[in-house]
GUMARMI-582921 format. One line per 8 residues: number of its first residue (from 0); their letters; for each residue x, z, y of N, C-alpha, C, CB. Coordinates in nm, 2 decimals. Each point is the difference from the previous one (the first is absolute). Glycine has a CB too. Layout:
NUM> A> X/Z/Y/X/Z/Y/X/Z/Y/X/Z/Y; ...
//
This chain:
0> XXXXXXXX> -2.57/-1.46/-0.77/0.05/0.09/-0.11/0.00/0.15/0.05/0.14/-0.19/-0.09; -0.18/0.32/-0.01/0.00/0.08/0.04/0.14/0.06/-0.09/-0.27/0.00/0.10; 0.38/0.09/-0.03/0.09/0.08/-0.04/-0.05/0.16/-0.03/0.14/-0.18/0.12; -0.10/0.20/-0.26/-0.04/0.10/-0.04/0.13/0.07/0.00/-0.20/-0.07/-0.11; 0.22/0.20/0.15/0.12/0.06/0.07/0.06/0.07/-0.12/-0.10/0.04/0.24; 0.26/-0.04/-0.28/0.08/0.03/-0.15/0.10/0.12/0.09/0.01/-0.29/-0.17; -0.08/0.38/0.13/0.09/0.10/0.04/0.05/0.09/-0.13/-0.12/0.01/0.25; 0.09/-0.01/-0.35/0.04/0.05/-0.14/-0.13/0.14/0.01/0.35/-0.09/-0.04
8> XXXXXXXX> -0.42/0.13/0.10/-0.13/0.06/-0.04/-0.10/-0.02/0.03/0.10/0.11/-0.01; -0.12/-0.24/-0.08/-0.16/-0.04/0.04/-0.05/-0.04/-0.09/0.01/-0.07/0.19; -0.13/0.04/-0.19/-0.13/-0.10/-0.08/0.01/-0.13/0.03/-0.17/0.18/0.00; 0.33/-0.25/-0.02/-0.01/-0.11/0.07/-0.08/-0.10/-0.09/0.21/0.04/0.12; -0.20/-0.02/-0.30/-0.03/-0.13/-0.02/-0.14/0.04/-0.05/0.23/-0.11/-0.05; -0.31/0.18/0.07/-0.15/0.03/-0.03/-0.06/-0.10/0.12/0.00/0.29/-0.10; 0.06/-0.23/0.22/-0.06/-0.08/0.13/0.07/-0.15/0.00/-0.03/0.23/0.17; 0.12/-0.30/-0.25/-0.01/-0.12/-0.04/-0.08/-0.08/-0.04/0.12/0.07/-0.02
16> XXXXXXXX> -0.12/-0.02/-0.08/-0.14/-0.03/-0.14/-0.13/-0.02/0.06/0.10/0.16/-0.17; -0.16/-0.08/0.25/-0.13/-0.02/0.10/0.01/-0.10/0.05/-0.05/0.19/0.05; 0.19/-0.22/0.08/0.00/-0.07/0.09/-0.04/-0.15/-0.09/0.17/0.18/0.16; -0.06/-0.14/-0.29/0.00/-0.14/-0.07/-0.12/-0.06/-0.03/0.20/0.06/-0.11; -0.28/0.05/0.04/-0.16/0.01/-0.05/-0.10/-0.07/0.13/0.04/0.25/-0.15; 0.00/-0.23/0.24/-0.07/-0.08/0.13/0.04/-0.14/0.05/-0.03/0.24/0.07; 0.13/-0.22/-0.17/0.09/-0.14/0.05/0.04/-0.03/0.17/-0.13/-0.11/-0.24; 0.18/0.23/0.29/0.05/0.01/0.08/0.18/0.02/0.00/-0.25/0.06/0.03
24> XXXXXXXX> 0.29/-0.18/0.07/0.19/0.01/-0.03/0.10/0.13/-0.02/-0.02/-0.20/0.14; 0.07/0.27/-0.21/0.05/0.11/0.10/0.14/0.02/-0.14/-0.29/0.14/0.19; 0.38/-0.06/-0.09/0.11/-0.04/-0.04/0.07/0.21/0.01/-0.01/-0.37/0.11; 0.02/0.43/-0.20/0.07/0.13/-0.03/0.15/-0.02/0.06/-0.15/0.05/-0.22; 0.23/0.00/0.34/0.12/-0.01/0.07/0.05/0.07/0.06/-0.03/-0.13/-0.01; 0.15/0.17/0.01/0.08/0.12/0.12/0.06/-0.05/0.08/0.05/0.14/-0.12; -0.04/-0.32/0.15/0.07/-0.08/0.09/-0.10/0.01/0.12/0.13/-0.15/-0.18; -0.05/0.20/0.32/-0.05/0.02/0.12/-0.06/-0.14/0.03/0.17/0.19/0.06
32> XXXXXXXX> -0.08/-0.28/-0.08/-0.07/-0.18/0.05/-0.11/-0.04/-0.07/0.22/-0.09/0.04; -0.24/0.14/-0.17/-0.13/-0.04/-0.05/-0.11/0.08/0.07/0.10/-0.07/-0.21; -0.01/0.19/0.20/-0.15/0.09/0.07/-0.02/-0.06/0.17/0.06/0.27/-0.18; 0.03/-0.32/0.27/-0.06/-0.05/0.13/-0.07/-0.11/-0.06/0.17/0.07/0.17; -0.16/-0.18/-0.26/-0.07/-0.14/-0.03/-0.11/0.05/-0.06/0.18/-0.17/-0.02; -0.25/0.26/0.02/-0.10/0.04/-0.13/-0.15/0.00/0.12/0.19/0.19/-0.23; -0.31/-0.26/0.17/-0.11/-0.01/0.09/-0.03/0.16/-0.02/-0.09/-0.27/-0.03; 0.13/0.39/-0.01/-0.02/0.14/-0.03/0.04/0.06/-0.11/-0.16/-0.03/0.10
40> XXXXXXXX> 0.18/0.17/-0.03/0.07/0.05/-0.11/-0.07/0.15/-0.08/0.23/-0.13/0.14; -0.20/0.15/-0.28/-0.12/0.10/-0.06/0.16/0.10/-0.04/-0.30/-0.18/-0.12; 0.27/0.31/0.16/0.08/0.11/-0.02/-0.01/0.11/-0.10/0.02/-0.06/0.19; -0.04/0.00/-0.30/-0.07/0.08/-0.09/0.09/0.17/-0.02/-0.09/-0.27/-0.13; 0.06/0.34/-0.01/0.06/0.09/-0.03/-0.02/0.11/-0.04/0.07/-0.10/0.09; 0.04/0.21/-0.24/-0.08/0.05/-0.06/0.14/0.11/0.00/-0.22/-0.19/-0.13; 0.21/0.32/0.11/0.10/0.09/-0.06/-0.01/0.10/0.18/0.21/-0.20/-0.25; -0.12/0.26/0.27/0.00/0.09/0.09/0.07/-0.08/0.16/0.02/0.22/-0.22
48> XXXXXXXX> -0.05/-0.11/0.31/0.06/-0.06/0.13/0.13/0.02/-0.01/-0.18/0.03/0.14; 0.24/0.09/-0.15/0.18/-0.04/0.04/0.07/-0.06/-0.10/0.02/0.19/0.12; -0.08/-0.24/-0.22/0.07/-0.09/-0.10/-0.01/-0.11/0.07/-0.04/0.10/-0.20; -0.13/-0.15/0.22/-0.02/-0.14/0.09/0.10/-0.03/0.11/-0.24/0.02/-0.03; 0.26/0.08/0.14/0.04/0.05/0.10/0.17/-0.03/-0.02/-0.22/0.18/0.03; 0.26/-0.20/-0.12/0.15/0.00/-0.05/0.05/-0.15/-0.05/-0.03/0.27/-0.09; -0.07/-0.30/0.01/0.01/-0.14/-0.05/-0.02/-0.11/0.15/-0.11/0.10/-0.28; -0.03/-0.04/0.38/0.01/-0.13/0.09/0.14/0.01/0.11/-0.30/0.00/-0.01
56> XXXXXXXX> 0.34/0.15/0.02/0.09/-0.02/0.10/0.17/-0.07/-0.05/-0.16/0.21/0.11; 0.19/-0.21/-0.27/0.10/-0.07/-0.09/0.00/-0.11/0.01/0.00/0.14/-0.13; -0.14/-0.19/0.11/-0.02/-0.15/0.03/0.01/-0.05/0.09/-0.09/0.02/-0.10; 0.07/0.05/0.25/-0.03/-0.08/0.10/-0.17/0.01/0.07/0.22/-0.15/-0.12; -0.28/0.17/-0.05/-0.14/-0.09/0.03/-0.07/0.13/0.13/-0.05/-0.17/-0.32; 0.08/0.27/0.32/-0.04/0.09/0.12/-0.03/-0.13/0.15/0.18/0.26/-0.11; -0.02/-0.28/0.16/-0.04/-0.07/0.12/-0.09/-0.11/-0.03/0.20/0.07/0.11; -0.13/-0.19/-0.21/-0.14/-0.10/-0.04/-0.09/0.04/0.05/0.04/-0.06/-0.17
64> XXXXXXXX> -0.17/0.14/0.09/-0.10/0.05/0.03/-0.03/0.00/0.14/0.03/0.12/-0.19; 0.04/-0.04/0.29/0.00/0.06/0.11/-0.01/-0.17/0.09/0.16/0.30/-0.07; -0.07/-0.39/0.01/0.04/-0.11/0.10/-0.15/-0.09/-0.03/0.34/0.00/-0.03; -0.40/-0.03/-0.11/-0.13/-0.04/-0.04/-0.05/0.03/0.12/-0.01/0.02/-0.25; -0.07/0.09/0.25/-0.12/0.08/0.11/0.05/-0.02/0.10/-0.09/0.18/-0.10; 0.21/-0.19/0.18/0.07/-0.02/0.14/-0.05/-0.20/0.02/0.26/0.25/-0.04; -0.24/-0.34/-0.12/-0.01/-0.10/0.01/-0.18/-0.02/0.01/0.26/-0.02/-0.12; -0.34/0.09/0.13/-0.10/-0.05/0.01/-0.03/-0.03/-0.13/0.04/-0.07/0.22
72> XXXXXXXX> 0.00/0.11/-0.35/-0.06/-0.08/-0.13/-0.06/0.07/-0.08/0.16/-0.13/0.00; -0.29/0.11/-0.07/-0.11/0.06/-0.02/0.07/0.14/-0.13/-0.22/-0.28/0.07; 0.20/0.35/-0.08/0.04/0.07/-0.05/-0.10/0.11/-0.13/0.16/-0.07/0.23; -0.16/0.07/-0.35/-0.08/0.10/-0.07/0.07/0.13/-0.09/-0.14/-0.22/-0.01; 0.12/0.32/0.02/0.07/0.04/-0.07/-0.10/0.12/-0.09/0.22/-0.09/0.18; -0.15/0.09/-0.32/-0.07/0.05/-0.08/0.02/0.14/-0.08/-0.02/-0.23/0.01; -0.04/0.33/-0.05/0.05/0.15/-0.03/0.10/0.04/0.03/-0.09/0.00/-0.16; 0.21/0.02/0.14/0.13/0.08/0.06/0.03/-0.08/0.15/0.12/0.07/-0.26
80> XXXXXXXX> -0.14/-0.24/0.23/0.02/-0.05/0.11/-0.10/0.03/0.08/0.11/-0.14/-0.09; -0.24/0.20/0.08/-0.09/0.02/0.10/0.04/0.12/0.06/-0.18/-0.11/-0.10; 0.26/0.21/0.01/0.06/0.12/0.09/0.12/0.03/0.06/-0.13/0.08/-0.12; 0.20/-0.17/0.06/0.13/-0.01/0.08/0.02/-0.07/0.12/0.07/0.02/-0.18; -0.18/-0.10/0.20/-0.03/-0.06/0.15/0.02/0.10/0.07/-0.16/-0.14/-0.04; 0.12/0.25/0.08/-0.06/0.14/0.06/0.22/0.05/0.03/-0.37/0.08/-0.21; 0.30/0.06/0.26/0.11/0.01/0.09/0.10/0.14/-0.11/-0.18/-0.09/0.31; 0.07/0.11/-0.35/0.07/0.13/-0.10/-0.08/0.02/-0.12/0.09/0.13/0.20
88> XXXXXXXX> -0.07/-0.08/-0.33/-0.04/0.04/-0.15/0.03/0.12/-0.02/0.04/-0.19/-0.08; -0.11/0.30/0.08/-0.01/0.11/-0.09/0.10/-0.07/-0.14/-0.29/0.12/0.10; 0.22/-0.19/-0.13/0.12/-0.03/-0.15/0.15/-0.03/0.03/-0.21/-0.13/-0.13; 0.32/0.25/0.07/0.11/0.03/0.04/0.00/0.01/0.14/0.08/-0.10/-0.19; -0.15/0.15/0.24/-0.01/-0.01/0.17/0.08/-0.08/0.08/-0.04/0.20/-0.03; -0.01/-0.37/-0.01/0.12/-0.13/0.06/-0.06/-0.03/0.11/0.08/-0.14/-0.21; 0.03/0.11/0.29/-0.05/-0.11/0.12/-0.04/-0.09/-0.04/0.11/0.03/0.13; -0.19/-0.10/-0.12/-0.04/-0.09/-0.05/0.00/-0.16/0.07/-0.11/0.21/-0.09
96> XXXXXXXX> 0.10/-0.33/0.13/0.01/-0.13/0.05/-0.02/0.06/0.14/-0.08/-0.18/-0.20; -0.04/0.23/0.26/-0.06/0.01/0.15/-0.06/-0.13/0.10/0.18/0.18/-0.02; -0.23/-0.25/-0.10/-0.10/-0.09/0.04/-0.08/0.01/0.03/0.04/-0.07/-0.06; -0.07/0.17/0.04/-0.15/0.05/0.07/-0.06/0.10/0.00/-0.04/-0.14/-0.04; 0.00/0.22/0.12/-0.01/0.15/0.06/-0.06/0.08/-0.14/-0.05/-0.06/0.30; 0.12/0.16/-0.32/-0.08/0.08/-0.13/0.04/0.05/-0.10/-0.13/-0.11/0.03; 0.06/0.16/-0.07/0.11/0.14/-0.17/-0.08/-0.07/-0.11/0.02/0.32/0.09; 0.07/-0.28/-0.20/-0.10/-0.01/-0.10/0.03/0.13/-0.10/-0.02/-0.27/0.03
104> XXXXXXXX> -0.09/0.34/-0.07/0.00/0.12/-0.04/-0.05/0.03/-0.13/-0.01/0.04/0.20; 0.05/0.09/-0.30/-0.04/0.01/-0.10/-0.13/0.07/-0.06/0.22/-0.04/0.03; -0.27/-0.02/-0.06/-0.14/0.02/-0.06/-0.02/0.18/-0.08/0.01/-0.33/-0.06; -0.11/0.39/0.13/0.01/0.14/-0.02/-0.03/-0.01/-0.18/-0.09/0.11/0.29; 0.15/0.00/-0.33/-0.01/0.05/-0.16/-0.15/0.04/-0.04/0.24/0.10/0.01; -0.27/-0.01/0.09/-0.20/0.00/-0.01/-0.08/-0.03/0.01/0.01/0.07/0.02; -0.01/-0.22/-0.01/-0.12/-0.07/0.09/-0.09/-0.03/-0.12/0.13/-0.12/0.21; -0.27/0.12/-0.16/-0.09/-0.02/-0.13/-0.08/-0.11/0.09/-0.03/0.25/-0.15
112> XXXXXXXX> -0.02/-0.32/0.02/-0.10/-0.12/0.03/-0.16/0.05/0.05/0.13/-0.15/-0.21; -0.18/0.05/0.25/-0.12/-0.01/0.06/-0.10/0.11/-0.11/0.06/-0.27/0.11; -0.07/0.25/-0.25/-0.11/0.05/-0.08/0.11/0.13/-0.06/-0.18/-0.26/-0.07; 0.25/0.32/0.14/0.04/0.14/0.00/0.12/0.03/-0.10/-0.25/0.05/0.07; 0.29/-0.19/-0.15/0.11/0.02/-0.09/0.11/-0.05/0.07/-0.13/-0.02/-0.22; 0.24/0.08/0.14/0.11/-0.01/0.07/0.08/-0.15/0.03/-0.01/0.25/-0.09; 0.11/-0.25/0.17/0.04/-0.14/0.04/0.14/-0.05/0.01/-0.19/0.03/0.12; 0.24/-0.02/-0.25/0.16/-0.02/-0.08/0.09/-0.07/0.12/-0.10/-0.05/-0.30
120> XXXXXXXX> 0.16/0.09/0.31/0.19/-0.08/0.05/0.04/-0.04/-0.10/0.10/0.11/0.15; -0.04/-0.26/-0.18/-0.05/-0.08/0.15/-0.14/-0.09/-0.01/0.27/-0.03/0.06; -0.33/0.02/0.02/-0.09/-0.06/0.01/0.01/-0.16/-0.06/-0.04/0.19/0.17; -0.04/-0.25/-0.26/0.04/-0.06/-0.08/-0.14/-0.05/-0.08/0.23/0.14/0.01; -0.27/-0.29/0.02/-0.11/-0.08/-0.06/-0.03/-0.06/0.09/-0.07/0.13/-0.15; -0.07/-0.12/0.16/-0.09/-0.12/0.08/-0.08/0.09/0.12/-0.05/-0.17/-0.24; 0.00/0.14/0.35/-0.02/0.03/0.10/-0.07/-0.10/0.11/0.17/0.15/-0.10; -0.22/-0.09/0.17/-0.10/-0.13/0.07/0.06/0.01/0.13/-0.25/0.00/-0.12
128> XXXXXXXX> 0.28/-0.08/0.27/-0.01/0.04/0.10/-0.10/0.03/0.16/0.17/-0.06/-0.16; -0.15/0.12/0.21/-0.09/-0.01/0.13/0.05/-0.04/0.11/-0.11/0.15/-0.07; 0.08/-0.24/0.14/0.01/-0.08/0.10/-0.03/0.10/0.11/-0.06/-0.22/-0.13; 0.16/0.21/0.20/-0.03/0.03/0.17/0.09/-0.07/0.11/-0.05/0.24/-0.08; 0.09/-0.41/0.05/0.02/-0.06/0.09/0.00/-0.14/-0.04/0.10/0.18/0.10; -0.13/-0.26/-0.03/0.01/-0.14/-0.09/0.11/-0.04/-0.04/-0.15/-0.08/0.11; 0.19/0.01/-0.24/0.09/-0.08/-0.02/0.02/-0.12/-0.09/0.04/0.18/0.06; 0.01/-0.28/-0.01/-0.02/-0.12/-0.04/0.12/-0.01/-0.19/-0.07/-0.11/0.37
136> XXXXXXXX> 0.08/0.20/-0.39/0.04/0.05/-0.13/-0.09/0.02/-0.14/0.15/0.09/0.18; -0.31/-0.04/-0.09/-0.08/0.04/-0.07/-0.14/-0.06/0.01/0.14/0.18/0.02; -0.11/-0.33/0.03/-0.14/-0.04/0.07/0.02/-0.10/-0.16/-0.03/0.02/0.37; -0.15/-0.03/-0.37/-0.06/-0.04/-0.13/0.02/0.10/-0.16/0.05/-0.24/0.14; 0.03/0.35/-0.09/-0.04/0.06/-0.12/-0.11/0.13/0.03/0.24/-0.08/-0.11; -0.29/0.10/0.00/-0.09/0.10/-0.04/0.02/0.11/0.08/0.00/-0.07/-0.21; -0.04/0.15/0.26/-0.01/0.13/0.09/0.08/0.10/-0.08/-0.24/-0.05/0.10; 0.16/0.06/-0.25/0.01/0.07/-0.09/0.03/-0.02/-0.11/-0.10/0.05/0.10
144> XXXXXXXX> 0.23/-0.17/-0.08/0.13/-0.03/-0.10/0.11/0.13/-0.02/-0.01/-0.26/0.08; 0.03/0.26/-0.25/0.12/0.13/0.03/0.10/-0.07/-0.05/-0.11/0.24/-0.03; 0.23/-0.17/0.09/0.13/-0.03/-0.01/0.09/0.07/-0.11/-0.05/-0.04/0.24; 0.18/0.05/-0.27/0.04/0.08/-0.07/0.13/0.04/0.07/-0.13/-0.08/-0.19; 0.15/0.21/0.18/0.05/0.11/0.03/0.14/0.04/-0.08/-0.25/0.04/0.06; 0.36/0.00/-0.02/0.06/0.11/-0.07/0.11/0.03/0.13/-0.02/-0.07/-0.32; 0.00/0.20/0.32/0.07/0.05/0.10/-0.05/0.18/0.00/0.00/-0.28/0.14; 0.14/0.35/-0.10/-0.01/0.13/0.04/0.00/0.02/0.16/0.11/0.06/-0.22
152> XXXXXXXX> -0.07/-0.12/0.24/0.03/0.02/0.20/-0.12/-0.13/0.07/0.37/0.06/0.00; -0.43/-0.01/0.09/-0.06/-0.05/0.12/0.06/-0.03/0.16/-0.17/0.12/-0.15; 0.10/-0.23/0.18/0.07/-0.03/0.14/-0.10/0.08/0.08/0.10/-0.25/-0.02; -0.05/0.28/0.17/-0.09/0.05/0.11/0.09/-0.09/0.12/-0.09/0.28/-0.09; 0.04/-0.42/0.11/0.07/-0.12/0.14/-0.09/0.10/0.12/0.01/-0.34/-0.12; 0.04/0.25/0.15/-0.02/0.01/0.18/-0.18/-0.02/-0.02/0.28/-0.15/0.14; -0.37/0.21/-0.11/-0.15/0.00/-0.03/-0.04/-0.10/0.06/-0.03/0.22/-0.01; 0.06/-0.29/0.13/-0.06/-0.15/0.06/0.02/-0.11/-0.14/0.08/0.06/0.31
160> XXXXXXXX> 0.02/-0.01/-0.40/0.05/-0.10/-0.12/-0.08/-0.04/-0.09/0.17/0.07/0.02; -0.23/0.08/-0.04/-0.10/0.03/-0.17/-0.11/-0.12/0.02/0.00/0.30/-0.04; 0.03/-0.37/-0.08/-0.14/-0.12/-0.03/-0.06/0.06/-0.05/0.07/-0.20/-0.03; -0.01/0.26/-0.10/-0.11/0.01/-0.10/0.04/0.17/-0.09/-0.04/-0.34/-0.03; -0.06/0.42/-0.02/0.02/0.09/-0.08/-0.04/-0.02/-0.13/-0.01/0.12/0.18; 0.11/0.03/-0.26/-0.11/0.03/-0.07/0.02/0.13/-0.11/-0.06/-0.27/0.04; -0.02/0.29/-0.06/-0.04/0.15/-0.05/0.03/0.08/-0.11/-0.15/-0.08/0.09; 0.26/0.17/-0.12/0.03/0.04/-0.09/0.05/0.15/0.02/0.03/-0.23/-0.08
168> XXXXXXXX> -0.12/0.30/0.03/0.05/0.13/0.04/-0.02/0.05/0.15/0.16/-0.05/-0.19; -0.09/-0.06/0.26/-0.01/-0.01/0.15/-0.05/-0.12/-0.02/0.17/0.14/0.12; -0.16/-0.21/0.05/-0.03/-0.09/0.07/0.13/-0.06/0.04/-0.22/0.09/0.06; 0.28/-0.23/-0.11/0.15/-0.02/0.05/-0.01/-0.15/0.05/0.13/0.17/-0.18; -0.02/-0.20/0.25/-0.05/-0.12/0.02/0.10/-0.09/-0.12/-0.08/0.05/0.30; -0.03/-0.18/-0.31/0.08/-0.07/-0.13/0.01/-0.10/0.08/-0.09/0.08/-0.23; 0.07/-0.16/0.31/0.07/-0.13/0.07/0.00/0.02/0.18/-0.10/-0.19/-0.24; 0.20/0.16/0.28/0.00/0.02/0.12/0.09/-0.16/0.03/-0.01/0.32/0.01
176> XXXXXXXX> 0.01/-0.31/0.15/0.12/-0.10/0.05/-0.05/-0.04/0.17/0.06/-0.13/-0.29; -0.04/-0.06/0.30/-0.10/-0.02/0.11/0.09/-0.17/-0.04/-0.09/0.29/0.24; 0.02/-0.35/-0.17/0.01/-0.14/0.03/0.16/-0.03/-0.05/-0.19/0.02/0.22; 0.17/-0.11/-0.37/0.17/-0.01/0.00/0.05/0.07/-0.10/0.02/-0.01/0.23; -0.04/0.15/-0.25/0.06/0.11/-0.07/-0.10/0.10/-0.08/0.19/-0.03/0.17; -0.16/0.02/-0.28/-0.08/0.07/-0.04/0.03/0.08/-0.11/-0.13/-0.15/0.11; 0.07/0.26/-0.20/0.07/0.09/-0.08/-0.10/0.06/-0.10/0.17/0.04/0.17; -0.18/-0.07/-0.30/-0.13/0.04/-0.05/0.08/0.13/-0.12/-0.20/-0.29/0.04
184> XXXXXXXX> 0.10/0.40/-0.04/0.05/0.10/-0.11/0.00/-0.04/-0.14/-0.07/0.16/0.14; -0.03/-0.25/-0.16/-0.04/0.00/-0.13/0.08/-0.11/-0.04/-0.24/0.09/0.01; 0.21/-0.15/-0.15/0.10/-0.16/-0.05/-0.12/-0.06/-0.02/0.24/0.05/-0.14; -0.21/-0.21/0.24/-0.13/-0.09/-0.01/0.07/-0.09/-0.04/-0.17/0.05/0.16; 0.30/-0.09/-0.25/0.00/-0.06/-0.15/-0.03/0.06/-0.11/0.15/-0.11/0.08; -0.19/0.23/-0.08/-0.05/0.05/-0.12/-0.16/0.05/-0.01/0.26/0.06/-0.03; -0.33/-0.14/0.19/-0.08/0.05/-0.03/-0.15/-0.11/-0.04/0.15/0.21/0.13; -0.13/-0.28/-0.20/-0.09/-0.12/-0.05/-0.02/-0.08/0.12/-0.13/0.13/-0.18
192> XXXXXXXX> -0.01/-0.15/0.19/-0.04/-0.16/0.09/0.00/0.08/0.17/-0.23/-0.17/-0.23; 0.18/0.30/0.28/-0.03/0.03/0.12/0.16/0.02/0.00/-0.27/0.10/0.03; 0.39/-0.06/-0.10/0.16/-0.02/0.07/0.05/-0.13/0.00/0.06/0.20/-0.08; -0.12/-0.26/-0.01/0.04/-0.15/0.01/-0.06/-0.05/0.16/-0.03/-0.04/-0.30; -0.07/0.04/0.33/-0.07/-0.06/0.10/0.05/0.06/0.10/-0.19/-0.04/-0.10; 0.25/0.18/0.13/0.11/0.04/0.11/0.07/-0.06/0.01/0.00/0.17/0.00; 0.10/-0.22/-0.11/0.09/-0.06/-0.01/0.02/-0.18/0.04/-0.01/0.21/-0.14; -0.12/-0.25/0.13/-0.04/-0.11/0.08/0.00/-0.03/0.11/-0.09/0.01/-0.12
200> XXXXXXXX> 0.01/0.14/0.19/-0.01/-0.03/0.10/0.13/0.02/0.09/-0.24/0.03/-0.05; 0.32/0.05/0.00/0.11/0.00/0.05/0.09/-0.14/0.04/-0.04/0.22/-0.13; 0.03/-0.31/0.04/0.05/-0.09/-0.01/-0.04/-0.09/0.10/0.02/0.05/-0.20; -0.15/-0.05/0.21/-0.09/-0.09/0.11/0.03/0.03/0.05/-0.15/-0.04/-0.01; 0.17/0.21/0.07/0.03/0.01/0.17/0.15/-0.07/0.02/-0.14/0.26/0.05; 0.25/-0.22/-0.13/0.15/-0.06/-0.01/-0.02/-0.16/0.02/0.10/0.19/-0.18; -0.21/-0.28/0.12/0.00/-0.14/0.03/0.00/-0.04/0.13/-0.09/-0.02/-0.18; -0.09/0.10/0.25/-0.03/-0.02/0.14/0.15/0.05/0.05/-0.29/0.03/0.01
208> XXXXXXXX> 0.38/0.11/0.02/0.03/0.06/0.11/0.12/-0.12/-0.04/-0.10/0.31/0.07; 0.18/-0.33/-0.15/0.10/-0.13/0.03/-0.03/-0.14/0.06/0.07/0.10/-0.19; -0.20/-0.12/0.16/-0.06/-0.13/0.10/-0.03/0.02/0.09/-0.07/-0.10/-0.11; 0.03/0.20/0.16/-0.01/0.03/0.15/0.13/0.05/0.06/-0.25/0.05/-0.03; 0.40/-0.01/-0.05/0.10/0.03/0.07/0.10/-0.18/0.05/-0.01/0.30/-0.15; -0.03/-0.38/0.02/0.04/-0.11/0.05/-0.07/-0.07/0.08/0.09/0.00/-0.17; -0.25/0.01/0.18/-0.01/-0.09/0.15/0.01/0.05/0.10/-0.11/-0.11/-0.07; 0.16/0.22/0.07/0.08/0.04/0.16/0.10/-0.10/0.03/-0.01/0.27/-0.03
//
């Protein structure tokens, strides 16, 4: 079963609905024990960081999180959750979780697109990404599947992290992580069959890394 994380600012039940759509088990909760029994857990989330930032530490669900990734348990996390991973947010200038080395910053007011027109905040639709490390997140889809997008602020991890980019205005990275953990910008329950298929494979890896923690 995968636990999808209830902290009161998320996209919990969009990333339900997929999971369900794949007919994969998974269960929306703020109970610490479900979240240790969960073959993985997905961190979704939508609205600003020090709001997020307020709600996980009321809850508790801050250390959760922290105790998950300490537990070894596969971990995804999605738009706000992809940046609150990180160590600090330009948005309300929060500390943020500090799971993993990195800022996440606000998208400049002038940036223009590739064919010379301009490139609105917040960035917002469909988008394709570029690969610059392998990940078993992205294996069997299309090179040149797009994702969808809504977001004003970008991450900058720790650069050994960046999987994948992609291009707006700038060059940002849209999924980073490593073995285990991982954090995508875009929403791949909203983004047809290539987020669905992330979402799969997510699951696969959560099947294998639990069967190989029990035959230890």
């Amino acid at each position: 079963m995968l636990a999808i994380l209830d902290y009161k600012a998320g996209n919990q039940t969009s990333v339900r609905r997929a999971l369900e759509h794949l007919g994969i088990p998974c269960a929306i909760t703020a109970d610490p024990a479900m979240l240790e029994s969960a073959g993985g857990v997905i961190f979704p989330g939508v609205g600003a960081a020090g709001q997020a930032m307020g709600a996980l530490a009321e809850s508790g669900m801050d250390e959760a999180l922290r105790q998950v990734v300490r537990r070894g348990q596969p971990l995804l996390g999605i738009c706000l959750g992809c940046q609150i991973l990180l160590q600090r947010s330009e948005e309300n200038d929060t500390t943020t979780l500090g799971i993993v080395p990195g800022i996440c910053r606000l998208f400049e007011n002038d940036m223009v697109q590739e064919d010379g027109t301009p490139a609105p905040v917040p960035h917002m639709g469909w988008n394709s990404l570029e690969a610059v490390a392998p990940c078993v997140l992205l294996e069997g889809i299309e090179p040149m599947a797009e994702y969808y997008f809504v977001h004003s602020y970008y991450v900058e991890p720790d650069p050994a992290l960046v999987l994948a980019t992609t291009t707006y205005g700038r060059t940002f990275c849209s999924l980073y992580g490593r073995e285990g953990l991982w954090a995508a910008q875009f929403h791949p329950e909203k983004s047809g069959r290539p987020g669905l298929n992330l979402l799969r494979n997510f699951y696969k890896y959560c099947q294998n890394s639990r069967e190989a923690r029990h035959a230890q």
